[in-house]
N, C-alpha and C positions, 0 to 999 in steps of 0.2 A: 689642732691636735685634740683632737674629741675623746679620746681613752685618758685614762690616768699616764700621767705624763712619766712616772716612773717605768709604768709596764708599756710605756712603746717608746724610751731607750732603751731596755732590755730588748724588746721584739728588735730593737734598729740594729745593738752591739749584736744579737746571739743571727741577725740574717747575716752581717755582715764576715762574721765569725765563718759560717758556710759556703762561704763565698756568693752569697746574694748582693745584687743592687740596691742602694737606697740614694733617695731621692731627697736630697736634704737642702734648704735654705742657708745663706750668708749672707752678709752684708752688706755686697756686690751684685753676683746676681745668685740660682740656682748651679746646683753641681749634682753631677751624678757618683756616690761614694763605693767605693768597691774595697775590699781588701787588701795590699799589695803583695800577701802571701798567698792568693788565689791566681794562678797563672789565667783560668777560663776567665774570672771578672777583671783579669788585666785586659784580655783581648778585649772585653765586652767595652771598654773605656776607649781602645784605640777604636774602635770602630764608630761608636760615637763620633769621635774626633774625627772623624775622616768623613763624617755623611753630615755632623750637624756643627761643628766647632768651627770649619774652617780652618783647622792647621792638619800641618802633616801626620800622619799618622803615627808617626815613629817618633823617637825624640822622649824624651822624662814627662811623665803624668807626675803633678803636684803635689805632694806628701801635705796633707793636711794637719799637723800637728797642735794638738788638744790645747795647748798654754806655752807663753816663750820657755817656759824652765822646763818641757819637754823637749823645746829644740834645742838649748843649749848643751842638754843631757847628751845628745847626740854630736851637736858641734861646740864644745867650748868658745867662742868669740873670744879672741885675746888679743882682736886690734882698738884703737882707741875708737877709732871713728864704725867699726861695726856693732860696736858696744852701743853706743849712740845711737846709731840706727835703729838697731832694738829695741833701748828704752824708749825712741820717743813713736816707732812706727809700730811695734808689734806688739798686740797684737794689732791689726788693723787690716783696710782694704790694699794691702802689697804684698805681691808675692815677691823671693827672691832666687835666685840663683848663685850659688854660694861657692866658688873657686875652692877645689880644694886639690893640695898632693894625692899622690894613688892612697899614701899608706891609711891618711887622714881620712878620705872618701872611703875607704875600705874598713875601717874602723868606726863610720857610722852606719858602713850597711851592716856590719855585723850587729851594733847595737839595735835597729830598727828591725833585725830579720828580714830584710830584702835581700832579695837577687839583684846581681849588678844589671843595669840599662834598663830598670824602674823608675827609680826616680832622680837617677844622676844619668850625664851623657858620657862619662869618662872622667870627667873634667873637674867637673860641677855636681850640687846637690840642687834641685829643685824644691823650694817650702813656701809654706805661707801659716799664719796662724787669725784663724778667721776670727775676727769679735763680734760674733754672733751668737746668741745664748744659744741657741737649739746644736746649730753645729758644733759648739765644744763641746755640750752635752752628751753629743752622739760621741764625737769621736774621744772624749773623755771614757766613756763605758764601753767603746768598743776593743780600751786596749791595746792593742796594736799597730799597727804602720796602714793609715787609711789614706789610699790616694782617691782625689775628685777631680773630675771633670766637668767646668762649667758649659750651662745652657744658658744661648743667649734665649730669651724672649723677645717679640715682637711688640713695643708697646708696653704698660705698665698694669695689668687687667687688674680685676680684685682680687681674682685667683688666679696668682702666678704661677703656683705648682701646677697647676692645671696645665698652663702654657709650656710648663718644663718638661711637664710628663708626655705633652703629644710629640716634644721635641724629639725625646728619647724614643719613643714608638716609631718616628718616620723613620729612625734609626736601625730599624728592625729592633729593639731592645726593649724591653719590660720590666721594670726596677717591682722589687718585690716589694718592697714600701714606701711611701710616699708620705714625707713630713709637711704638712703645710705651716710654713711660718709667716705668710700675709706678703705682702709687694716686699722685695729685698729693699732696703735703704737708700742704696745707690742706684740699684738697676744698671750698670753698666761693670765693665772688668776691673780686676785690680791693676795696680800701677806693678812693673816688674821691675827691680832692681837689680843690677849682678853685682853682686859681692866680691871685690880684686880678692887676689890671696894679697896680695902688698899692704891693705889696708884701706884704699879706698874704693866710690863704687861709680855705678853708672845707669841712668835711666833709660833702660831699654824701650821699654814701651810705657807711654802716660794710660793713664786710666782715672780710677778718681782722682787719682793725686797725679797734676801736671808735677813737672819736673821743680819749678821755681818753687811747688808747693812742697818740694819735697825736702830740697835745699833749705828751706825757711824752717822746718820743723825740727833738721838737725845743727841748726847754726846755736850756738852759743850766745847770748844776747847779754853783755853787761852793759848797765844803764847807770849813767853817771847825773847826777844831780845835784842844781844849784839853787838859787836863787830867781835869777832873771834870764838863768838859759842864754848869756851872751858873752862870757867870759870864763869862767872857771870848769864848767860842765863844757862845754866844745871843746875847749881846748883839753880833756882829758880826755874827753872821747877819741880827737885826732891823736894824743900821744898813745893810747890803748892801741887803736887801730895800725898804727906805726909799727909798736912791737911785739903786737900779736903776727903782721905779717912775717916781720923779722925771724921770731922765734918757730915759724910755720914747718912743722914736719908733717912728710906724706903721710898720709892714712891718718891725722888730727881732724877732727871736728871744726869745722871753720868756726870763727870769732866775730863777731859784729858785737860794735861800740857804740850805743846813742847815748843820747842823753835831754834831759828835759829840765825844768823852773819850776819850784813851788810857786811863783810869782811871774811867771814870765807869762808876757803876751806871744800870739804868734806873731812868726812870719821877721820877726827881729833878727839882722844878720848880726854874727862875732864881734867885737871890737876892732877897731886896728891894732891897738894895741897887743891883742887876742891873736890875732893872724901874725905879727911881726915879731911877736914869742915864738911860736911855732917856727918860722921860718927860721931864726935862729939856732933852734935844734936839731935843723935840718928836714924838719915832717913840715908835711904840706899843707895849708890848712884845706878841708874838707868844706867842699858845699853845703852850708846848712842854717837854716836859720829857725828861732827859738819856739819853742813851744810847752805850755802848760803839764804838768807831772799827771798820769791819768793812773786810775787802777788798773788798767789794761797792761798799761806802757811797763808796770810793776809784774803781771803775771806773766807777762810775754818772757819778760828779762830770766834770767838764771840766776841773777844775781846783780845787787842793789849797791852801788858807792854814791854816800852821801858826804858832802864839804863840808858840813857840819853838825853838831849834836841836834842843833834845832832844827834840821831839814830832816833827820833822821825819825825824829818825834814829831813832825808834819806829815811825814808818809805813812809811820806806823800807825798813825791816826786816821789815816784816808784810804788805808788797806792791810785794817788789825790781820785778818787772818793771814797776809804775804808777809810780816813784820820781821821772821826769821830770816828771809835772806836780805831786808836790808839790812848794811853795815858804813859805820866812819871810811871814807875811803884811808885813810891814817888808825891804822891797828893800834899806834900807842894812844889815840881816844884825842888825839889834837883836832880844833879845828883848822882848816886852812881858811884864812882869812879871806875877803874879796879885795880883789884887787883893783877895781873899777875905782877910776877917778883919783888912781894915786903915782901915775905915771909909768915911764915903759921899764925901766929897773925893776921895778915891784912885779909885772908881768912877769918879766925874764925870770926872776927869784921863783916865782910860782908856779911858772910850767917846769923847771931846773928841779924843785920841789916832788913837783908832782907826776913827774915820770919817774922817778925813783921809786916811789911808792905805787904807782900802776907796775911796775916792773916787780916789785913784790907781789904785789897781790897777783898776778896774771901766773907768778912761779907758784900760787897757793892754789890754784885753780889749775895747774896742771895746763894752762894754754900760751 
């Protein structure tokens, strides 16, 4: 970007404003941007599509919207689990596909200023919100409802625009400006999601983000933490995981339950004692054996239950800056004792315990 970068997102907003081509980088690979209230640079995008893209010709061009709170502006998200989605994927390398009623779908073309069979198929809305400095730039100053069409490239050159631009050319098409923003990130497509209207979603096509990856970023992760990681942290992981199934409604955000040892070695399984509590309460115990409490294990989680005050003041020392979401797994500040080595009654008392109180906390987290 050789000019002042100010004066060529105005050159990029005021082409696009006329319905010119721009040639702009993401995070993914290149895209070619057009207007979506220019019927000519809508053609110009199908026709791309149909010589250089590989998909059909027909069908929704991708509404690239500037920041998530310009597409929420458009679609409020008022499912649990599409809420989630957004927070933890958008902006990012995923587009989606957003199920919506007529009146719903009709009420965000009115807000965006499109014509209907733009960027929705009837059905659905087509988006994506690229985290890409240069692309929100553009499509931040341009204003308006900007749809792209990605260019694959061959290979990863130095100058990929370069590579985009001939894409477009073989295209019969000529984009009026050309952003260079260096090799895109990924070089390959985004991941597509369809958004159900019921509340949950589905991976249509992998892209950077496989499907497992995708899963894993919207899962809820509480991590339970003990001592030696063979008794009081398993076994409350197994009872969390138990009635988080339980309490599981469609379109919720799945729930995953670890748990880890300020002290624990790895590779150490449960207690018997451990397993014959659980089985007691009916929950199965889970495959798993012990391992050391890590900073990672701490940012991963959403949120932190510790057995005791001094496991609490061990972590918050091993990961000052995470220290707000760990908590006592007991809100009235008790600790729960260890039960190791004081026989199976004392176990029973403590899983008996300690599900009452994961069954709060899980009602305080809304899971």
């Amino acid at each position: 970007m050789g000019e002042d970068r100010d004066a060529l997102l105005a050159r990029a907003a005021a082409t696009l404003s006329q319905g010119g081509l721009v040639l702009i980088p993401t995070e993914t690979i290149y895209g070619l941007a057009a207007s979506a209230a220019s019927a000519a640079a809508v053609r110009s995008l199908r026709q791309l599509r149909g010589n250089v893209g590989g998909s059909a010709p027909t069908g929704p061009i991708v509404w690239h919207a500037p920041s998530r709170a310009a597409l929420l502006a458009a679609w409020p998200a008022r499912q649990p689990m599409h809420s989630r989605i957004l927070d933890r994927l958008c902006p990012g390398p995923v587009s989606f596909m957003i199920e919506m009623d007529p009146p719903t779908l009709a009420a965000a073309r009115r807000h965006l200023g499109v014509a209907e069979g733009i960027i929705d198929d009837g059905t659905s809305l087509a988006v994506r919100v690229p985290d890409d400095e240069i692309a929100r730039a553009v499509l931040a100053a341009a204003g308006r409802c900007t749809v792209v069409e990605g260019i694959r490239a061959d290979g990863r050159p130095a100058r990929e625009a370069d590579r985009a631009a001939d894409g477009v050319a073989a295209a019969g098409l000529a984009p009026a400006l050309v952003l260079d923003g260096g090799p895109a990130r990924y070089g390959v497509p985004s991941t597509l999601l369809r958004l159900h209207a019921g509340g949950g979603y589905r991976v249509e096509r992998e892209g950077v983000l496989t499907a497992e990856r995708v899963r894993a970023s919207i899962e809820r992760i509480i991590l339970f933490v003990c001592t030696g990681n063979t008794c009081r942290s398993p076994m409350a992981a197994a009872l969390a995981a138990d009635l988080a199934d339980k309490r599981a409604l469609p379109g919720q955000p799945p729930v995953r339950a670890e748990s880890a040892g300020v002290g624990a070695p790895y590779g150490a399984p449960p207690t018997p004692e451990t397993r014959e509590a659980l089985r007691r309460l009916g929950v199965a115990p889970r495959p798993a054996t012990s391992r050391p409490v890590t900073p990672q294990l701490i940012q991963d989680a959403e949120v932190v239950y510790t057995m005791t005050r001094g496991h609490r003041a061990a972590l918050a020392a091993l990961a000052p800056d995470l220290a707000y979401k760990i908590h006592l797994l007991d809100p009235a500040g008790t600790d729960i004792d260890d039960p190791i080595g004081q026989g199976q009654e004392t176990y029973n008392r403590t899983a008996a315990a300690m599900r009452t109180l994961i069954e709060a906390r899980l009602k305080e987290l809304g899971a």
